[in-house]
Each structure stands twice: as structure tokens, then as C-alpha cells.
C-alpha positions in Angstrom: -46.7 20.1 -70.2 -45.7 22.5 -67.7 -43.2 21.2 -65.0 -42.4 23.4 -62.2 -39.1 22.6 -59.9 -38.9 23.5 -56.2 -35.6 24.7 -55.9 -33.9 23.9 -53.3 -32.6 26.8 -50.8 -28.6 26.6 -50.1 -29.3 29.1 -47.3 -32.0 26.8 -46.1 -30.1 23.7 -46.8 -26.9 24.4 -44.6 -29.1 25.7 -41.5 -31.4 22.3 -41.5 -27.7 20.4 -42.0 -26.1 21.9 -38.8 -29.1 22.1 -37.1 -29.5 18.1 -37.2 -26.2 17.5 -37.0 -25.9 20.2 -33.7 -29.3 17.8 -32.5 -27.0 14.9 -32.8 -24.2 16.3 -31.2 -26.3 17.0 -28.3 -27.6 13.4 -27.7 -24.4 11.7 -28.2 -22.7 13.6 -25.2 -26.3 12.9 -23.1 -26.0 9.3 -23.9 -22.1 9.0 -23.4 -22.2 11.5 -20.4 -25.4 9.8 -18.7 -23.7 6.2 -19.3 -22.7 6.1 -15.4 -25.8 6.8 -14.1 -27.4 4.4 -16.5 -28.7 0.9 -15.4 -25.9 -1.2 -14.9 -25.3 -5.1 -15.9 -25.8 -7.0 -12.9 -23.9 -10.2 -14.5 -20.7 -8.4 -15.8 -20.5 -6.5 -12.6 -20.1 -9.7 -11.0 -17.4 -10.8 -13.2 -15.6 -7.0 -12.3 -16.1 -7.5 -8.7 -14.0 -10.5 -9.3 -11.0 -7.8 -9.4 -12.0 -6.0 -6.3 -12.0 -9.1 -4.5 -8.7 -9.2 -3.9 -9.4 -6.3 -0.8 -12.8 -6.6 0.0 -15.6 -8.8 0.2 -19.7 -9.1 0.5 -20.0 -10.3 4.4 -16.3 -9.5 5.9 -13.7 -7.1 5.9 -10.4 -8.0 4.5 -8.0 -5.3 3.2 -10.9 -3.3 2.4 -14.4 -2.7 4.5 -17.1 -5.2 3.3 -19.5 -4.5 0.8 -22.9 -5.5 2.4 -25.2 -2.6 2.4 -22.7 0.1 1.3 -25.3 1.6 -1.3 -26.9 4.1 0.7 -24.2 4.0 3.7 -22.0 6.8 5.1 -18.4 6.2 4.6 -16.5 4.8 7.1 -18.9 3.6 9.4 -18.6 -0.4 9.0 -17.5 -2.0 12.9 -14.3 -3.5 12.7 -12.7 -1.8 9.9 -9.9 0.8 10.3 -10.8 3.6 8.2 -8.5 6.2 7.3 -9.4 9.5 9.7 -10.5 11.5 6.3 -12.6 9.4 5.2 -14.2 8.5 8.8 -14.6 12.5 8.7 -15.5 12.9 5.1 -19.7 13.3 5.5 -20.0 10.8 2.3 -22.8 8.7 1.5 -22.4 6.0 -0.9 -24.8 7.1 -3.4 -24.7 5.7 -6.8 -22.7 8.9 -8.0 -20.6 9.1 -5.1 -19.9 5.3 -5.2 -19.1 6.2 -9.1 -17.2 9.1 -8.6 -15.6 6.9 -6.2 -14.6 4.4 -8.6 -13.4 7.1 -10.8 -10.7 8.6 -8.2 -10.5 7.3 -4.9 -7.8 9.5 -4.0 -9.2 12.4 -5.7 -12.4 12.6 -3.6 -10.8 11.5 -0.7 -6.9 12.4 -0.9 -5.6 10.8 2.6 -7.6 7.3 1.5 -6.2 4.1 2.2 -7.8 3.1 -1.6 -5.4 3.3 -3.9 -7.6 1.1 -7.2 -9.9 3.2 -9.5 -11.8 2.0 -12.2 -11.7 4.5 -15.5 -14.3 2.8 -17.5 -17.6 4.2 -17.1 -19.3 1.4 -18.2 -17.3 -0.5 -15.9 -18.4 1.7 -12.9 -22.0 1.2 -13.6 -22.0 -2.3 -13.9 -19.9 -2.6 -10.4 -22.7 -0.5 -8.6 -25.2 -2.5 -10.2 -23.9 -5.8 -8.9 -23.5 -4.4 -5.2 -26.9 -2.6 -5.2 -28.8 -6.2 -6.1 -25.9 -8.6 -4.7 -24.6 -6.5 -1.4 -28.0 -5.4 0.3 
């Protein structure tokens, strides 16, 4: 009987090894980079918004501006609500990235604002927006 082997390439080998891993790489920081702009949990937002419900609110202003409708409003526009003169002036729109960049750094988008909370968690973020783009139309 004559057997013949396939030998395997070492050459070959390494290239398809970094190859999949470099592959890999690459959707790990898509999924873990894209995680803000993902769908967020309506539910567990909820439960978050708990914590930002010490200065705002859905229907009034309190510390902070109300919530209701502030995805896809300029910044500083709510009546009633003193804004800080930067932020009045700052040309935002609460987008969902804005609103998440937001979240990020308050003070780093907007240096002179009266918001001094962030949220680091990205998941976190997402979820938040979630909740007020279902729960604060």
C-alpha cells in the first residue's frame, strides 16, 4: 500500500494563524467599540435613570432640565431651566452619540457645564439613552 502525507506548510501555517487571529482582533474592537451605539436595554436603563433622578426628571425640571423629548433636541433650549451660557451657546443636538458622549464627560464637551455626573460604563450609556428615547418622547 502506498500512503502519501500532505505535509503541512510551517510558512503556511503561521500566516493562516495570525491571519485569523488578526480577523479576530478586528471584530473584538468593532464589537467592544460599537457597544455605545448598539441597542440599548430599555428595562435596565430604567433602573440607571433611577440614579439620575436625583437632578432631573421626565415632565419637570429640578436640578437638572427635564428629560421629555431631549433625543433629538438642541441643548439648552427647555423653558424654565437656567442653563449655563456655554451650553445655551454650544450648537448641540442631543443625538444618541452626543447624548453618549455626554454621559461620558459632561464637562469635557462642555467645560463651563453646570453637570458635574458622568457615567463611564458604555454599556451603561446605551442603556440610559435607550430608556429616554422610548420612555422620554
Amino acid at each position: 500500500m502506498n500512503v502519501r502525507s500532505n505535509p503541512v506548510h510551517p510558512q503556511r501555517f503561521a500566516s493562516l494563524v495570525l491571519t485569523v487571529g488578526l480577523v479576530l482582533t478586528i471584530v473584538a474592537i468593532v464589537f467592544s467599540t460599537g457597544l455605545a451605539h448598539a441597542t440599548g436595554n430599555v428595562a435596565r436603563g430604567q433602573t440607571l435613570y433611577k440614579g439620575c433622578a436625583d437632578c432631573h426628571s421626565i415632565n419637570e425640571n429640578a436640578v437638572g432640565p427635564m428629560h421629555k423629548g431631549v433625543v433629538g433636541r438642541k441643548a439648552g433650549s427647555v423653558p424654565g431651566y437656567d442653563y449655563s451660557a456655554d451650553l445655551k451657546n454650544s450648537g448641540i443636538v442631543w443625538t444618541e452619540d452626543n447624548l453618549d458622549k455626554w454621559l461620558a464627560g459632561p464637562q469635557a464637551m462642555v467645560p463651563e457645564t453646570k453637570m458635574f455626573f458622568d457615567v463611564p460604563d458604555a454599556r451603561d450609556r446605551a442603556d440610559i439613552i435607550a430608556f429616554l428615547k422610548e420612555k422620554a418622547r
